[in-house]
N, C-alpha and C positions, 0 to 999 in steps of 0.2 A: 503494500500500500504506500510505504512511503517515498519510494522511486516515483509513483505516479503522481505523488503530490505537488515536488518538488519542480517538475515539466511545467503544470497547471500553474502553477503562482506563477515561474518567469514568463510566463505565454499572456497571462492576466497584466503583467506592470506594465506593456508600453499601453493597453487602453486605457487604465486609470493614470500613466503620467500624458498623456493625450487630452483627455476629457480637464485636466487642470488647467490649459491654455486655453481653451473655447471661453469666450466673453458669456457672459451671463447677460439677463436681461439689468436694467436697470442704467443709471448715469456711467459715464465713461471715466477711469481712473484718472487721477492727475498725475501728470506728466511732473518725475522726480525731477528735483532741485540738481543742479550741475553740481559738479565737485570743487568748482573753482566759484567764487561771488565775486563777477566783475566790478560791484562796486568797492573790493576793499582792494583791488588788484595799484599798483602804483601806477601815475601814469610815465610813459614809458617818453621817451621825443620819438620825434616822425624819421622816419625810416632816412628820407631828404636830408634830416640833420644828422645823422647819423655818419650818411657817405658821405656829407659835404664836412665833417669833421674829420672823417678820415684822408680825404683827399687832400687837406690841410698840414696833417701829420705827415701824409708822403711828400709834399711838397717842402715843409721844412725840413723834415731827414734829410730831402736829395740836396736842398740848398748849403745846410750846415757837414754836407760829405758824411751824414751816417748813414744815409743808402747806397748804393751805385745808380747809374742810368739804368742797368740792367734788372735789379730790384725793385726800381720804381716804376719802371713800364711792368713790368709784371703787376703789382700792386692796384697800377691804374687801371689795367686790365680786369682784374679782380673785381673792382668797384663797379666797373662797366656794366660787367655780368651780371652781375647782383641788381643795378638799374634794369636791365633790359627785362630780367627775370621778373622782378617788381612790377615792370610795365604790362608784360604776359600778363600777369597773375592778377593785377587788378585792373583792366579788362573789363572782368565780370562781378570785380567786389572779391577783396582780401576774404578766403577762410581763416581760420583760426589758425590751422595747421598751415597755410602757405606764408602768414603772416609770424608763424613761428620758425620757420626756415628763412624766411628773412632776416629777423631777426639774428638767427644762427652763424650765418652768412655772414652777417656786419659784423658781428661778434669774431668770427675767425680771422676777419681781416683786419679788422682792429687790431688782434692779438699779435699779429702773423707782423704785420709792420712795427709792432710797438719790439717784437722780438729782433727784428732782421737789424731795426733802426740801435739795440745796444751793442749788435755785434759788431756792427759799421763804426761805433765811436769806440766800442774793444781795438779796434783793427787802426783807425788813427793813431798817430803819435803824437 
């Protein structure tokens, strides 16, 4: 008996986990709260100020010889990309997720020059 029981229950769980997702009569649930509360989020600058601060940092690296020409076209390159992408992407209206790869993006380039710019004044004498 009990070999046949054990079939019958696993055979019975997906109709009862089935029947738990069919909506019932009655009002429609409320759509749960985000995990993030955009009102307590800090505000951030605009993506604009962001390149155009970086473009600034390359500019004065290459002036004061902590970049090369070589690192700074690269760099400027960088920003480009990051613009044209921006420009793609909102288009249709920044998602949350394209607007966090932006963000991502500026962030590594920011990073990327503020690194390259202390090697560059390592390397001066």
């Amino acid at each position: 008996m009990r070999p046949i029981l054990f079939p019958a229950l696993f055979l019975a769980l997906p109709s009862v986990a089935q029947a738990q997702f069919v909506a019932g009569p009655g009002p429609a649930p409320e759509p749960m709260p985000g995990i993030v509360d955009r009102g307590t989020l800090p505000t951030m600058p605009s993506l604009g100020h962001q390149l155009g601060e970086a473009r600034d940092r390359i500019e004065g690296g290459r002036k004061r010889g902590e970049l090369t020409k070589r690192e700074a076209r690269g760099l400027r390159r960088d920003a480009g990309m990051i613009e044209t992408l921006a420009d793609r992407y909102g288009a249709d209206g920044l998602s949350d997720s394209e607007r966090r790869e932006l963000d991502m993006r500026t962030e590594v380039l920011r990073t990327l020059t503020a690194a390259q710019r202390l090697q560059g004044a390592a390397r001066r004498p």
